[in-house]
C-alpha positions in Angstrom: 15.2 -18.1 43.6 17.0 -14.9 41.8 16.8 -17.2 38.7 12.9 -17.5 38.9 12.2 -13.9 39.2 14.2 -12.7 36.8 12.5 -15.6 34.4 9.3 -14.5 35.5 9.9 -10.8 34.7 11.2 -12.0 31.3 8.4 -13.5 30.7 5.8 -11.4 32.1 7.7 -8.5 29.4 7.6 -10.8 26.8 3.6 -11.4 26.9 2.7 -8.2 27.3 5.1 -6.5 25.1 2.4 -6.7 22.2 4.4 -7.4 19.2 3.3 -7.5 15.9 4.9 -10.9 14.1 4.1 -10.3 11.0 5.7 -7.6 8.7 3.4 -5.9 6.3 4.0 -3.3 3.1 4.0 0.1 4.4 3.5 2.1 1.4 5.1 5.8 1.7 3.1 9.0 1.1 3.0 11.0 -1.8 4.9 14.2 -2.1 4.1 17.3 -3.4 7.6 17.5 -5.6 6.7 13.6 -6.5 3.3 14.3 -7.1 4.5 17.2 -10.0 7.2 15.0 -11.1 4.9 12.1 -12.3 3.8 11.8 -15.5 0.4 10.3 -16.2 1.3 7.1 -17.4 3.7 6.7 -14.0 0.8 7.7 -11.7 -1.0 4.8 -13.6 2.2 2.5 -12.8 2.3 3.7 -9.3 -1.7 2.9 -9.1 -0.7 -0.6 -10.4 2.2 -1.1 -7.6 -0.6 -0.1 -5.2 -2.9 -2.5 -6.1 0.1 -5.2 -5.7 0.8 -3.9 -2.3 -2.8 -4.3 -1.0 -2.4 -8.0 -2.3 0.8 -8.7 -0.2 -1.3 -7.3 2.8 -3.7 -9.7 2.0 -1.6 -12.3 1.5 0.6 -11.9 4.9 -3.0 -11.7 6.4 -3.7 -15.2 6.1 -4.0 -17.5 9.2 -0.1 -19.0 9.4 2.2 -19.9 12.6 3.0 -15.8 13.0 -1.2 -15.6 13.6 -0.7 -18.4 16.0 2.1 -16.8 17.9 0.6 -13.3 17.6 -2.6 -14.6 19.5 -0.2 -16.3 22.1 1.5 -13.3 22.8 -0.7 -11.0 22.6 -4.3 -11.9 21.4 -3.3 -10.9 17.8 -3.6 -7.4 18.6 -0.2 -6.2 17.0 -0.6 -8.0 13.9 -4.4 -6.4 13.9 -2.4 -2.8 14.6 0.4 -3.9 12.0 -2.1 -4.5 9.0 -4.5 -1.5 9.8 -1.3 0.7 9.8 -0.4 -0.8 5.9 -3.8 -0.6 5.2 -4.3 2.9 6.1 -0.7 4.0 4.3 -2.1 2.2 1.3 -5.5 3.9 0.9 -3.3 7.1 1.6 -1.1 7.0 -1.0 -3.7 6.0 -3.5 -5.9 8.5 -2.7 -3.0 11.1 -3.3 -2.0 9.2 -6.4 -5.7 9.8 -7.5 -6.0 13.7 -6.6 -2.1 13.7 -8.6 -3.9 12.3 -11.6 -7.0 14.6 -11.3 -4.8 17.7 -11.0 -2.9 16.8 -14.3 -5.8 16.1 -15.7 -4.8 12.2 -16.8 -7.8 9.6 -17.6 -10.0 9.8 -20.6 -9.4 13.5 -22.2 -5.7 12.5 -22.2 -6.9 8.7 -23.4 -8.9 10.3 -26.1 -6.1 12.6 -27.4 -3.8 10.2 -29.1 -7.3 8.3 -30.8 -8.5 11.8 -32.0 -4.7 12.5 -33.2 -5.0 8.9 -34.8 -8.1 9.8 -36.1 -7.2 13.0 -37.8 -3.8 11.5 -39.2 -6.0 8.6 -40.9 -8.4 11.1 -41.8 -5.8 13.2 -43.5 -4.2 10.6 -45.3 -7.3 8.7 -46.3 -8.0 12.2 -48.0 -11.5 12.6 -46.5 
């Protein structure tokens, strides 16, 4: 009888403990000292590492036996919680990545500088 009830208990805890079973990327924030520390072409690297991340999310989304036991336990809710949580670190960090590159001012007047240095080198020893 003592054996039943503690099962039960067990049991009961176990269903509605609402445990996610899969294990997303949870992509850290962006700090102020990192943010100043990265150069442009590292923020583009980090952007890069970012995209990667939101494919792994993607990828641990898809319908396996960790979906299956999820439902069981608890009607996929903490795996729903789980990937909305690495989702939402995700968009932060590249959001903050993005206002990094902004502030430096990285994208196309930085792209253009090394063509128009390129260009004026050529021009001077083209002699035009």
């Amino acid at each position: 009888m003592r054996k039943t009830i503690v099962l039960g208990v067990i049991a009961i805890a176990c269903v509605a403990s609402g445990c996610a079973t899969k294990r997303y990327p949870i992509a850290t924030g962006l700090g102020a000292a990192e943010a100043s520390a990265l150069s442009c072409r590292e923020i583009d690297l980090e952007l890069i590492r970012a995209d990667e991340v939101r494919k792994q999310i993607t990828d641990t989304a898809k319908t396996d036996w960790r979906s299956v036991a999820g439902f069981l336990g608890d009607y996929g809710i903490g795996n729903a919680m789980a990937k909305a949580d690495a989702e939402k670190a995700i968009n932060n960090r590249v959001v903050a990545l993005n206002n990094a590159k902004a502030t430096k001012r990285c994208g196309a007047e930085s792209a253009s500088l090394p063509a128009m240095i390129g260009q004026f080198f050529g021009d001077v020893f083209s002699g035009e």
